[in-house]
Backbone bond lengths (Angstrom), bond angles and torsions (degrees), N, CA, C in turn:
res aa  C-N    CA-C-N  psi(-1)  N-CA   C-N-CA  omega(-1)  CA-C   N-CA-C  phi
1 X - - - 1.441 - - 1.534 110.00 -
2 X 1.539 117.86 -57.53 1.329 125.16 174.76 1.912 97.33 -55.65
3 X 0.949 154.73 -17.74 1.322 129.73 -176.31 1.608 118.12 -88.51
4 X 1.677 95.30 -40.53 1.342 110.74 172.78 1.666 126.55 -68.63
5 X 1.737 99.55 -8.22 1.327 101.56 156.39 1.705 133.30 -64.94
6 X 1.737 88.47 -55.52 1.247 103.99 -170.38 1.531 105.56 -63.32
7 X 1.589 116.95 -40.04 1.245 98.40 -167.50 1.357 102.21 -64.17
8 X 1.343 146.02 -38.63 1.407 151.51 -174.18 1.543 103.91 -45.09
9 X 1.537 116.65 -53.64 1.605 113.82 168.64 1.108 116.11 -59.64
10 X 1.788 139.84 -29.70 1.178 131.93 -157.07 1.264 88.54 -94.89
11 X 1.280 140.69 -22.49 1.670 132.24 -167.68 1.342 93.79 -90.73
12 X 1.309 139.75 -23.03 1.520 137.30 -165.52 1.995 103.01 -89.90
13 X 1.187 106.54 -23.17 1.310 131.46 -174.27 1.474 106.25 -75.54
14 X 1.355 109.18 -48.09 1.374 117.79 -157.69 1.660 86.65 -94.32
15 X 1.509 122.84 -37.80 1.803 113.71 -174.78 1.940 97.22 -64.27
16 X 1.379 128.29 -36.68 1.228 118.31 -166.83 1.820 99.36 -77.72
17 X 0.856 130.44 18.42 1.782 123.99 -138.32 1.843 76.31 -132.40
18 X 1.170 111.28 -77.63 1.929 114.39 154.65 1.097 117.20 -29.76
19 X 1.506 135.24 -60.46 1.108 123.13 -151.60 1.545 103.70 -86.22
20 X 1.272 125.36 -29.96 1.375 131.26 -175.27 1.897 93.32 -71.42
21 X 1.386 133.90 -47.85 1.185 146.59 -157.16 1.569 78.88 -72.91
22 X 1.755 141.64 -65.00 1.143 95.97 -153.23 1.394 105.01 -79.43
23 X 1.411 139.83 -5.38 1.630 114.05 171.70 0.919 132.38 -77.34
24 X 1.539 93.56 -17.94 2.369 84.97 162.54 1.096 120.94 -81.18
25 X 1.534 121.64 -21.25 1.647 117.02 163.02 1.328 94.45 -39.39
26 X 1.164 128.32 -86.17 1.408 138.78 -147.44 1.401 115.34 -59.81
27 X 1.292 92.22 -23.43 2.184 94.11 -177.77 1.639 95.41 -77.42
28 X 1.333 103.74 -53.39 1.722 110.64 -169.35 1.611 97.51 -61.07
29 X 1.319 131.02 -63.75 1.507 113.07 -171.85 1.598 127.19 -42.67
30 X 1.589 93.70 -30.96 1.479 112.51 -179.97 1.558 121.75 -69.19
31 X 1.275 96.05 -25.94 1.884 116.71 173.72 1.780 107.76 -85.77
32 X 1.235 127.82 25.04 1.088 108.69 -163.16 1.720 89.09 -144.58
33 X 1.401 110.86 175.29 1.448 111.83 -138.06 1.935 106.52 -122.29
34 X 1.229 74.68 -15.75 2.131 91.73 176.54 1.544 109.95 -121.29
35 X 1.567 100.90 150.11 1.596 90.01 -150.65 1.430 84.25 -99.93
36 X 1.650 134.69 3.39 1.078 121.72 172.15 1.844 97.50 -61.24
37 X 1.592 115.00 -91.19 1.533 124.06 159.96 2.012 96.01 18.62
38 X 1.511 97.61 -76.94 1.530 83.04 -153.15 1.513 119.03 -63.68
39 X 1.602 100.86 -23.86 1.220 87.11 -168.34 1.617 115.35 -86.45
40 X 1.604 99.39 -0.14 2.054 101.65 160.03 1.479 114.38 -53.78
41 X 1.126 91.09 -43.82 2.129 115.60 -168.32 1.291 82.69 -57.16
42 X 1.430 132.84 -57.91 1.731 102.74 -153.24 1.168 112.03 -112.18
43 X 1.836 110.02 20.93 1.344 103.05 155.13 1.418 118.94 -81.65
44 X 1.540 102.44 -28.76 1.509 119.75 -172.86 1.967 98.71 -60.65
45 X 1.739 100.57 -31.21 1.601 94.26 163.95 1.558 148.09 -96.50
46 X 1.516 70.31 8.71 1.809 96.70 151.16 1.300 131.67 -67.36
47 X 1.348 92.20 -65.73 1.840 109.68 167.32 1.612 110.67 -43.57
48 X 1.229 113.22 -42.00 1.626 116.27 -172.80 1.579 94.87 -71.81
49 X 1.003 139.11 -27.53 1.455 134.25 -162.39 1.650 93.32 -91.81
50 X 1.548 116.41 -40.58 1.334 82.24 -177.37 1.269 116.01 -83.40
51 X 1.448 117.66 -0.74 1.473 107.44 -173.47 1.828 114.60 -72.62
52 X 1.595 102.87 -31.32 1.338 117.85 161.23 1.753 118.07 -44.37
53 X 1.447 113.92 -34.32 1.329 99.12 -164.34 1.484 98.40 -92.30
54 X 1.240 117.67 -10.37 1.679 112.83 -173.34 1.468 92.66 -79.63
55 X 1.140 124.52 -62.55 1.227 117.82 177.02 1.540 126.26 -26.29
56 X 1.600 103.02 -49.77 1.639 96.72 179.61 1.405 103.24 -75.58
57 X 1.324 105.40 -26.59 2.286 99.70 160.99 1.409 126.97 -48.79
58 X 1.115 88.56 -29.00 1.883 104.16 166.75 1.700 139.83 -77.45
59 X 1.692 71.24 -32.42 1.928 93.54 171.00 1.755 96.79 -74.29
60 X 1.518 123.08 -67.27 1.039 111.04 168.92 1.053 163.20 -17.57
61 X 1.485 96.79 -52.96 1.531 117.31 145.72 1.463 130.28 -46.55
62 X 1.176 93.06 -70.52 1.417 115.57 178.45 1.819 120.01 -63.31
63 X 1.426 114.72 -15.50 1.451 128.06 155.84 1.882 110.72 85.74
64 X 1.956 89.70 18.99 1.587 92.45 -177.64 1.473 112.30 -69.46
65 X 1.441 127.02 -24.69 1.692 128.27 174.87 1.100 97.26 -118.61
66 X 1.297 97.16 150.73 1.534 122.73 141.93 1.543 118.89 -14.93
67 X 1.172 131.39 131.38 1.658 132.48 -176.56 2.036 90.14 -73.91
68 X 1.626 95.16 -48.36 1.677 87.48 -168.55 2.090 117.44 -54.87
69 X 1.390 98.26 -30.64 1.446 116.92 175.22 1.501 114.66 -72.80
70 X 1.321 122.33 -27.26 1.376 119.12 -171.08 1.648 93.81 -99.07
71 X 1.175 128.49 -2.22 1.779 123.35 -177.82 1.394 92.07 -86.38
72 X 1.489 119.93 -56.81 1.462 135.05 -166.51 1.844 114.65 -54.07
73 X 1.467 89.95 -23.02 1.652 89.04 179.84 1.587 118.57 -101.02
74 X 1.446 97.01 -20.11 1.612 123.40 164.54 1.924 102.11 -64.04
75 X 1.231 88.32 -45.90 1.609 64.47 -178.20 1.939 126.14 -93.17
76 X 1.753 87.46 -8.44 1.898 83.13 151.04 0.957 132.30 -76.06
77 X 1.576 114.41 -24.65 1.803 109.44 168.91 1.528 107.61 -89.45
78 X 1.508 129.16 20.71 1.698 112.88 148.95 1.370 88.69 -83.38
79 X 1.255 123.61 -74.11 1.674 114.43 -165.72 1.427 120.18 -41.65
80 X 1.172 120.39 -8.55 1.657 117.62 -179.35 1.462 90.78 -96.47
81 X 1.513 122.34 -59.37 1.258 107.85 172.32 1.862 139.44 -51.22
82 X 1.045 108.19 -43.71 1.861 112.02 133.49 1.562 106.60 -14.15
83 X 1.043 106.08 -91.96 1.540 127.82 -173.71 1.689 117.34 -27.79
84 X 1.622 88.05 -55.35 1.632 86.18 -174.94 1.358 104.63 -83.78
85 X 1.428 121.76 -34.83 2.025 104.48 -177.06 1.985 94.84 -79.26
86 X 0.993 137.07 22.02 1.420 134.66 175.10 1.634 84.21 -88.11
87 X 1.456 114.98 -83.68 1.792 125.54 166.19 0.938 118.86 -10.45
88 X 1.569 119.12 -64.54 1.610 125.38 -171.37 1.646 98.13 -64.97
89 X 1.813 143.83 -70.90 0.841 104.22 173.03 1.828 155.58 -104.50
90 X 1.568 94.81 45.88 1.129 130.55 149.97 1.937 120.92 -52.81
91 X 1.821 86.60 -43.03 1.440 89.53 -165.36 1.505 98.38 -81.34
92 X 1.709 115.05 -38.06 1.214 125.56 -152.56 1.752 102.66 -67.73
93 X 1.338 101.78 -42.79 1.612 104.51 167.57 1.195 117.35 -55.85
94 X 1.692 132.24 -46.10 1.783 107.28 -177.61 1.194 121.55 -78.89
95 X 1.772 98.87 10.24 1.701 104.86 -176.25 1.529 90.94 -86.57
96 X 0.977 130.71 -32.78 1.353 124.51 -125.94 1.817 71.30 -111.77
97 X 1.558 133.66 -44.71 1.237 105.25 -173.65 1.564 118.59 -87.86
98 X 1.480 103.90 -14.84 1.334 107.57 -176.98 1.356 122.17 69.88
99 X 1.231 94.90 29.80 2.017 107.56 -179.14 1.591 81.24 -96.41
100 X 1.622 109.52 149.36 1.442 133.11 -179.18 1.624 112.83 14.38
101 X 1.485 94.27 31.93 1.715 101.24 156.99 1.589 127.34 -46.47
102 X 1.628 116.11 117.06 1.817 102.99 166.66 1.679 77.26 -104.15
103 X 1.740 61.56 130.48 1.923 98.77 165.65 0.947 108.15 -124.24
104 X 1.486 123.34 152.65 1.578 139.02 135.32 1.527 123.41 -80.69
105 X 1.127 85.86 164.63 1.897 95.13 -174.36 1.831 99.72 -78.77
106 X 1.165 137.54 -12.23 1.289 148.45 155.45 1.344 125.09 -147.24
107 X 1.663 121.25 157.09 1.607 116.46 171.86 1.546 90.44 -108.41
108 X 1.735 90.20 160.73 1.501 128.09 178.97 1.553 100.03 -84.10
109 X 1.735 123.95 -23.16 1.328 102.93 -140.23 1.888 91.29 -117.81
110 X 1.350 109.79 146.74 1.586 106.79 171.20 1.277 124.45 -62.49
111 X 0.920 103.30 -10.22 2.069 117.32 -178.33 1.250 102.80 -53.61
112 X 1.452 126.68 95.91 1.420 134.96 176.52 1.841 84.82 -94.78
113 X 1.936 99.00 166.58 1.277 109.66 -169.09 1.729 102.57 -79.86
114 X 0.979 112.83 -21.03 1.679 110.12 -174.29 2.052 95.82 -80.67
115 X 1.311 127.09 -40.82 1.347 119.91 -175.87 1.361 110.85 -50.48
116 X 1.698 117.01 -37.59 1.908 144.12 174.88 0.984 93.19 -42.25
117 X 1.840 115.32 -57.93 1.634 97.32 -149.36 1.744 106.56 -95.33
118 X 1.626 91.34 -0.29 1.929 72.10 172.75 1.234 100.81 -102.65
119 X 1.473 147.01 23.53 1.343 129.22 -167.97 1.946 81.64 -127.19
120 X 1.002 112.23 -17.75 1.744 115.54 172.02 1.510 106.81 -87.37
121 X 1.058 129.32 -39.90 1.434 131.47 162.03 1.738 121.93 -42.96
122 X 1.690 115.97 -25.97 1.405 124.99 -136.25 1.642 71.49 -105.43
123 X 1.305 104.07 123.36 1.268 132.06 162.82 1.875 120.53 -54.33
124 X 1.673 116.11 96.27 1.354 101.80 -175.32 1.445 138.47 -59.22
């Protein structure tokens, strides 16, 4: 009984630990001035989204929610996920046309445009 607690807190720990991680991707990419930069940030809040959905794969499994509650949240993180590759190539286009581009005179981030298109290519 005592194990199946804790793990229940440590999975609830680790879903708030994701979910907070992907909105600062997205706040921080959004604060930043090269659209390479942002669009690392909200891949990095990609990754957090899927780590969220394994988790509710875990609740599932494991029979901590409701099946009807764990579909319903599955299907807010497709629409969030929607959302963020809508953004990403949103961003990748004003990079790429350079209409009302903020630029810097250099980026911080290794994200060259060919690494974009194979990690946007990669099937989630």
């Amino acid at each position: 009984m005592y194990s199946q607690h804790f793990e229940k807190f440590e999975l609830c720990s680790q879903i708030r630990r994701a979910s907070v991680s992907l909105a600062n991707n997205i706040a921080e990419g959004h604060g930043r001035f090269h659209f390479l930069e942002q669009i690392q940030f909200n891949l990095q809040a990609r990754g957090s989204l899927q780590e969220l959905i394994d988790d509710l794969n875990i609740c599932e499994d494991e029979n901590y929610l409701p099946a009807v509650e764990i579909a319903a949240l599955k299907e807010n993180a497709s629409l969030v996920l929607r959302l963020i590759n809508g953004y990403i190539r949103y961003l990748r286009d004003r990079k790429t046309g350079q209409s009302l581009a903020l630029r810097e005179t250099s980026h911080s981030c290794d994200l060259t445009d060919d690494k974009l298109d194979a990690l946007l290519a990669k099937p989630i």
